[in-house]
N, C-alpha and C positions, 0 to 999 in steps of 0.2 A: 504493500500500500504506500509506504514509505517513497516505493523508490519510484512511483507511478507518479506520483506528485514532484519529483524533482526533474523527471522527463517533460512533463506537462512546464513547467516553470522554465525551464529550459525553450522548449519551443515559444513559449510567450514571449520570450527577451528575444529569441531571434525574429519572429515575427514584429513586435515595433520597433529592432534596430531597422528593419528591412521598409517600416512604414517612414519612420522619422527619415532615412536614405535619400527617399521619395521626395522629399521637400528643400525646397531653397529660396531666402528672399535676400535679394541684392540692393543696397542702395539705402536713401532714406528715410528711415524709418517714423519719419514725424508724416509722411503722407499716407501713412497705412490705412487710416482712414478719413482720408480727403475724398473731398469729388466735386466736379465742376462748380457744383452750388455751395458746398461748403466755403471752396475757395473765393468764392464770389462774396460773401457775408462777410472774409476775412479783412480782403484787399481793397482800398478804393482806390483808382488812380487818379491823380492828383494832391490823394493824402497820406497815404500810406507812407512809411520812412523805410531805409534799410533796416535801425534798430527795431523798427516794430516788427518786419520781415524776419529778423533772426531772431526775436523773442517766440516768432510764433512755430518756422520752420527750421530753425539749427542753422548752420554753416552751408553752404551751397559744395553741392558735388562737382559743380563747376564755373569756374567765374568766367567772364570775357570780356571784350570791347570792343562796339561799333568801329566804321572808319572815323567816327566822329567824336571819341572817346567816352561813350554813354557806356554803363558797366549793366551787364548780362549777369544774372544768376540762374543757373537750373538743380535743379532737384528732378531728382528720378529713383524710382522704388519698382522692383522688376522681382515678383512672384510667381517660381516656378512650381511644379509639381512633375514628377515622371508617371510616364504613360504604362500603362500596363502591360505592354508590349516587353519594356525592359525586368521583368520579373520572369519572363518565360522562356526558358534555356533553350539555345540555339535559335530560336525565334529574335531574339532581343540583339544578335549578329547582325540577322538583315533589317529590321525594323525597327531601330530604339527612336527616343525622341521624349521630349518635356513640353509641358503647354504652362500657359499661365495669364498676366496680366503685368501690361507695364504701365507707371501712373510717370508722369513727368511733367512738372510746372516751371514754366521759364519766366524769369519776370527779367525788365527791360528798366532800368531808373533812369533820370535827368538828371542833367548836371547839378542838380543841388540833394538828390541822392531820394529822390522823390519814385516812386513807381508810377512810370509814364504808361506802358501797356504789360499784360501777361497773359499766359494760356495755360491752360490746365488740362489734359490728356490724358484718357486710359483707353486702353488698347487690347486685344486680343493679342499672344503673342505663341509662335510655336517655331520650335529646336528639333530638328531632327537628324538622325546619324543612322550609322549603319549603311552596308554595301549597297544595298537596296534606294538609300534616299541621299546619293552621295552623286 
């Protein structure tokens, strides 16, 4: 009975290493739950500051600059999941692959560090490998 039960435990830890495997989320984690209309309550352009911008979404994943020296912030948060395809031996050779959702807000400031325009984006997103999808 003993040992029935440590078989059993045994298969359950391989089972949600094998679930937890399955999962991956990239990026910034303060847009995990954002969405167009969220972000729209957040931002006004014209009034919104950079400091109120990073009180609300952290540090940017990427900064830039117009040809006209206006400064670009993006954020992007990109949650995957594997396909079930990649759990089925020798199947998962020719047909692996991950799905998911990617969110990414670009915001655009004015020379006095004002948020002039931004967008807010989430997307269907799908990864695929193996010989078959190569």
């Amino acid at each position: 009975m003993k040992r029935n039960k440590m078989i059993f435990a045994y298969i359950s830890i391989i089972f949600i290493m094998l679930i937890a495997q399955g999962c991956a989320t990239v990026g910034n984690d303060s847009l995990r739950e954002e969405s167009e209309s969220s972000v729209n309550a957040k931002l006004t352009v014209g009034k919104t500051t950079k400091a109120e911008v990073k009180d609300m979404f952290g540090s940017p994943i990427q900064t830039s600059y117009t040809d006209g020296g206006l400064e670009i912030w993006k954020y992007v948060l990109s949650k995957m999941s594997a396909d079930a395809t990649n759990f089925i031996p020798i199947v998962n050779i020719f047909a692996a692959g991950s799905s998911g959702t990617k969110k990414e807000l670009t915001i655009l400031f004015d020379g006095n560090g004002v948020v002039k325009k931004y967008n807010m984006s989430e997307s269907p997103i799908k990864v695929r490998g193996g010989i078959l999808n190569q």
